[in-house]
C-alpha positions as CSV (number, residue, x, y, z in Angstrom):
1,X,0.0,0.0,0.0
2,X,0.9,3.8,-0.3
3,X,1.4,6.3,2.2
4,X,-1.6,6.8,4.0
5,X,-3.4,10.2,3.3
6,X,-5.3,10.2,6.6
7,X,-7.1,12.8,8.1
8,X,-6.5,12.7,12.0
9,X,-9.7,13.2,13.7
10,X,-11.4,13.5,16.9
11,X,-13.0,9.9,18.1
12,X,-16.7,9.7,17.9
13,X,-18.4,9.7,21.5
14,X,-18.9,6.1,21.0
15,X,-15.6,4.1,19.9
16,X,-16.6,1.3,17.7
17,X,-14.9,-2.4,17.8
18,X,-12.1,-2.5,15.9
19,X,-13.7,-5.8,14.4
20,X,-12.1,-5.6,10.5
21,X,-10.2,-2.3,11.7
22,X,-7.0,-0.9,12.6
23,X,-7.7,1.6,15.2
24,X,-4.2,4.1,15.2
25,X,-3.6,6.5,17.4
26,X,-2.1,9.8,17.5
27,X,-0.5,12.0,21.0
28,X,2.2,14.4,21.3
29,X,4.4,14.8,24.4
30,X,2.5,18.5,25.1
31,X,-0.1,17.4,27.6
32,X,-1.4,19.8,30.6
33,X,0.1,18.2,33.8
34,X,-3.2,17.9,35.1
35,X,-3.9,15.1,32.7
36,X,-0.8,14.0,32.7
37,X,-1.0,13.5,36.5
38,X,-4.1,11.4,35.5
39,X,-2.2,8.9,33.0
40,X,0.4,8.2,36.3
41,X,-2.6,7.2,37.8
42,X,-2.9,4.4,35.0
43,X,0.5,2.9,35.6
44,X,1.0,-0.1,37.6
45,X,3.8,0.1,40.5
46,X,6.4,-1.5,38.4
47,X,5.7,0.9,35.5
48,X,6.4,4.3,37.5
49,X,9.3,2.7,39.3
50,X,10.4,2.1,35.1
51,X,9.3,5.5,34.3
52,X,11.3,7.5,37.1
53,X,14.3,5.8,36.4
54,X,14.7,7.6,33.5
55,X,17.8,10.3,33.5
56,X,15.5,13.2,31.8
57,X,12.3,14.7,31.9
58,X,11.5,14.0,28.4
59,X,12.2,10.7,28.7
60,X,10.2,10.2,31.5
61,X,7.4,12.5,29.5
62,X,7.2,10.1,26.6
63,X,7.0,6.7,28.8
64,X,4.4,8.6,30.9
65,X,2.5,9.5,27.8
66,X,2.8,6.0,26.0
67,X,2.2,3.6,28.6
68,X,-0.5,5.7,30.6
69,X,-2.4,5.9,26.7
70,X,-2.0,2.2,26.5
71,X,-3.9,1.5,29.5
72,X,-5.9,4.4,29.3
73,X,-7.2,2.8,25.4
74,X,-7.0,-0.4,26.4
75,X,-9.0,-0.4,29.6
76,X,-11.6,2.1,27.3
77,X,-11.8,-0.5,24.7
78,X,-12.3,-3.6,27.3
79,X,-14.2,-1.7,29.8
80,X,-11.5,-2.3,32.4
81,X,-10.3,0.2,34.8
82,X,-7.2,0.8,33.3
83,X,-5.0,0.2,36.5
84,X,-5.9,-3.5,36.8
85,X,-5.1,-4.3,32.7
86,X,-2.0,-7.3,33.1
87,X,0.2,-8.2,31.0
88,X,2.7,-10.7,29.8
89,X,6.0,-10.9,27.4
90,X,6.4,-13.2,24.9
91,X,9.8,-14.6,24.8
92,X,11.1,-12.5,22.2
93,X,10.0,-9.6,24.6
94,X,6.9,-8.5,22.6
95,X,4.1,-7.4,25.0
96,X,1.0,-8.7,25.3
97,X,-2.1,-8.7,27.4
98,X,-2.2,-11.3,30.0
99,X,-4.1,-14.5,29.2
100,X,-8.0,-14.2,30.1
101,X,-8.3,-10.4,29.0
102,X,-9.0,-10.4,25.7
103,X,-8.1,-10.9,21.9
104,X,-6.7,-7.4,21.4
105,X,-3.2,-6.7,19.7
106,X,-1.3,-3.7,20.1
107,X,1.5,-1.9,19.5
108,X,3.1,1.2,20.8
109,X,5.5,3.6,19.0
110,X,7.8,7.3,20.1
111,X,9.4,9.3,18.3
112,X,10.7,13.3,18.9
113,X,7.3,14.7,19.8
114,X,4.9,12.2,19.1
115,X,3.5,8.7,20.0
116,X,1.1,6.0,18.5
117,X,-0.7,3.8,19.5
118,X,-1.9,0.9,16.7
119,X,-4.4,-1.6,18.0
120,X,-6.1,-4.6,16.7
121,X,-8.5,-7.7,17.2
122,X,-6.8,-10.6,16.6
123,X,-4.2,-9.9,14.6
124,X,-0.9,-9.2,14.6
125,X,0.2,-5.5,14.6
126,X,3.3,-3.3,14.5
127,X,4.1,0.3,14.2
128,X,7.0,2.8,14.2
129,X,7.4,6.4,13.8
130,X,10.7,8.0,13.1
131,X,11.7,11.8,14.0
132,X,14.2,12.8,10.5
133,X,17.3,14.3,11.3
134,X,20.8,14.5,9.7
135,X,23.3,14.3,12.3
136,X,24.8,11.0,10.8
137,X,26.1,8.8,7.8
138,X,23.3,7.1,6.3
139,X,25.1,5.4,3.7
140,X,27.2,4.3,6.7
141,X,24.2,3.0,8.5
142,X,22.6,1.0,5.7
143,X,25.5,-0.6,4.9
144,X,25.4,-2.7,8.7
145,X,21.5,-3.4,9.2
146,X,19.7,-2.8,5.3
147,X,19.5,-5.6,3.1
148,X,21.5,-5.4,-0.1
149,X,18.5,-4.2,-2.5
150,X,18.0,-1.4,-0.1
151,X,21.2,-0.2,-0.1
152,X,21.5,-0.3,-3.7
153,X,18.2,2.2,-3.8
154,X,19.5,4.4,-1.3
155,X,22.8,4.8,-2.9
156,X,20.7,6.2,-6.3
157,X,19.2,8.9,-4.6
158,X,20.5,12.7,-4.1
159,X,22.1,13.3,-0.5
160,X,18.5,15.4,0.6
161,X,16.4,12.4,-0.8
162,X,18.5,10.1,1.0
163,X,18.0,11.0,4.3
164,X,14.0,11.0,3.8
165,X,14.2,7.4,2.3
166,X,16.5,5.9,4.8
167,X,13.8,7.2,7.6
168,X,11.1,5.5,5.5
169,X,12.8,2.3,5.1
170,X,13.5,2.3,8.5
171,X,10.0,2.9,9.8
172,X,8.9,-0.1,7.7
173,X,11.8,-2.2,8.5
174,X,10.9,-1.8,12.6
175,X,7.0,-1.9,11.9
176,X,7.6,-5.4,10.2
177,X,9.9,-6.6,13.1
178,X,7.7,-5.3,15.8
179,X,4.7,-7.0,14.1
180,X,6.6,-10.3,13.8
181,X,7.6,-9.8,17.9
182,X,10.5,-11.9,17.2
183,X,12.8,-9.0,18.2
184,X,16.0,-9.4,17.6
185,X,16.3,-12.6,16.0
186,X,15.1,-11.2,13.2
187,X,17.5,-9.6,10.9
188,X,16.9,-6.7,9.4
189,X,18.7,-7.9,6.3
190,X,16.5,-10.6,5.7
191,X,13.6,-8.7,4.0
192,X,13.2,-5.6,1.7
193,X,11.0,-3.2,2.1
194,X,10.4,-0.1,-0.6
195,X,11.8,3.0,0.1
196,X,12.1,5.3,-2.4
197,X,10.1,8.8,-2.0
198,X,6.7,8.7,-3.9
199,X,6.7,5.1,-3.9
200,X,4.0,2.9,-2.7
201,X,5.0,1.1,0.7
202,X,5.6,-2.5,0.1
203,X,6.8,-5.6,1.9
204,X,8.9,-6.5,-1.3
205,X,10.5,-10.0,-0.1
206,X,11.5,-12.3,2.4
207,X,13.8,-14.7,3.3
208,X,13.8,-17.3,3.6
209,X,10.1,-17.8,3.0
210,X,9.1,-15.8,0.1
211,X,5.5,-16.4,0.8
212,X,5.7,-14.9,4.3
213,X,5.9,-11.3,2.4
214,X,2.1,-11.9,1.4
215,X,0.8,-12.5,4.8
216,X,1.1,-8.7,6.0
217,X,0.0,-5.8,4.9
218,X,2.4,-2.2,4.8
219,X,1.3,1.1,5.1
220,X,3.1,4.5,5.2
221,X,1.9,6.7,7.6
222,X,1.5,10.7,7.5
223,X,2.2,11.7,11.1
224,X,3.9,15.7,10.9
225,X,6.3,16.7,8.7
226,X,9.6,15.7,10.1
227,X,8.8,12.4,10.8
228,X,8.1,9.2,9.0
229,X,6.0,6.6,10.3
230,X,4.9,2.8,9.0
231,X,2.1,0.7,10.0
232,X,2.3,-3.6,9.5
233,X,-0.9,-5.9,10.0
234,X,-1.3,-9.0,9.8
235,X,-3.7,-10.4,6.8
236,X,-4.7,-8.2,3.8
237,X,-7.6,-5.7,3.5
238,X,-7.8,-4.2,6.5
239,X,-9.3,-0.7,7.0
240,X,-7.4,2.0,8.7
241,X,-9.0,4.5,10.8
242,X,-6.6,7.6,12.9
243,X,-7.7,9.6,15.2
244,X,-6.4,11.7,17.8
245,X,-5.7,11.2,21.9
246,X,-8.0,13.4,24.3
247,X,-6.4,15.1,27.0
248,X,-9.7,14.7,28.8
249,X,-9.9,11.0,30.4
250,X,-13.0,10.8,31.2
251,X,-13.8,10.8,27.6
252,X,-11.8,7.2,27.5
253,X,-14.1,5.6,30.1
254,X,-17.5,5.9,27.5
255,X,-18.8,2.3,26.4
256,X,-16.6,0.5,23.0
257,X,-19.8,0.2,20.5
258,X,-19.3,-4.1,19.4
259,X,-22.0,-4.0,16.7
């Protein structure tokens, strides 16, 4: 699939099953510490010990923001308060939601400013979202973790162009891996993905099943300028709907419509 012209929305009052859906959402870091005090409330013991361990504020910011959502969606989505949501790892270190809660997949993605959320029933999900910058060799880069066809594309492009494209390869490279939750095992030289700009996003092979490329589905994602961000399902067909976090909680509590 291409890049995703979405429009980021408000949710509707009612948030619908995400039955044949990919639910993805959208925050930024810039929350009023009001509601960010109420996302703390969200985390579980182990998960604010985690989050002030962090050495700086932003980084604290940005675990606060991504895990509190989590729960906070989550719990919405499952009508669970969103401090007693459990979960598990697999052995690859994926997370997951504990056995007994539910057929909901999920993945969580940060970046610079912003953080999403992608979440699924049923099916295997993974999404990444890259902030651009240029403060390093690309070329260099590609060379130790892209596969040989990648590098070949990059190395066609202009020095502006291949910054953009790296980032986009990227972003699809660690949406397939995270989908896949086999985490490092997993070499990121053992598929290609398309990269070059204007270019529809495509799982283009993989090794060493070559059938394995048509079991997921890639999708570019428009997230600000400045970043690039990719979005891997499992299956095909799937129907893509963004919308945007609300600072106001009590918003996330209203009944999931299952119709």
């Amino acid at each position: 699939m291409s890049v995703i012209h979405q429009t980021w929305c408000q949710p509707p009052e009612q948030l619908p099953w995400p039955h044949d859906e990919m639910h993805v959402w959208r925050a930024t870091l810039a929350w009023p510490e009001a509601a960010a005090h109420r996302l703390e409330q969200c985390l579980s013991a182990d998960e604010r010990d985690r989050m002030e361990r962090f050495r700086f504020e932003r980084d604290r910011r940005r675990y606060l923001i991504g895990r509190g959502l989590l729960r906070s969606l989550l719990g919405c989505y499952l009508d669970v308060a969103p401090q007693d949501l459990r979960f598990e790892t697999t052995s690859a270190g994926k997370p997951h939601l504990a056995s007994g809660q539910g057929q909901l997949q999920f993945n969580l993605a940060h970046s610079g400013e912003y953080v999403l959320i992608a979440i699924a029933d049923g099916r295997a999900v993974g999404i990444d979202v890259e902030e651009v910058r240029d403060d390093f060799d690309a070329g260099e880069v590609a060379a130790h973790f892209f596969s040989p066809h990648e590098q070949r594309e990059l190395e066609t492009l202009t020095e502006r162009l291949k910054i953009e494209a790296f980032f986009e390869c990227w972003a699809r490279k660690e949406a397939y891996v995270k989908a896949r939750g086999e985490g490092l095992s997993l070499p990121l030289d053992q598929f290609d993905v398309s990269l070059r700009p204007g270019e529809p996003a495509r799982l283009i092979a993989t090794r060493p099943d070559p059938a394995e490329a048509s079991r997921w589905q890639l999708s570019g994602l428009g997230v600000a300028d400045g970043y690039k961000a990719a979005l891997v399902v499992e299956g095909q067909g799937s129907t893509l709907r963004f919308w945007d976090c609300p600072h106001e909680l009590a918003w996330l509590r209203a009944p999931v419509t299952r119709s």
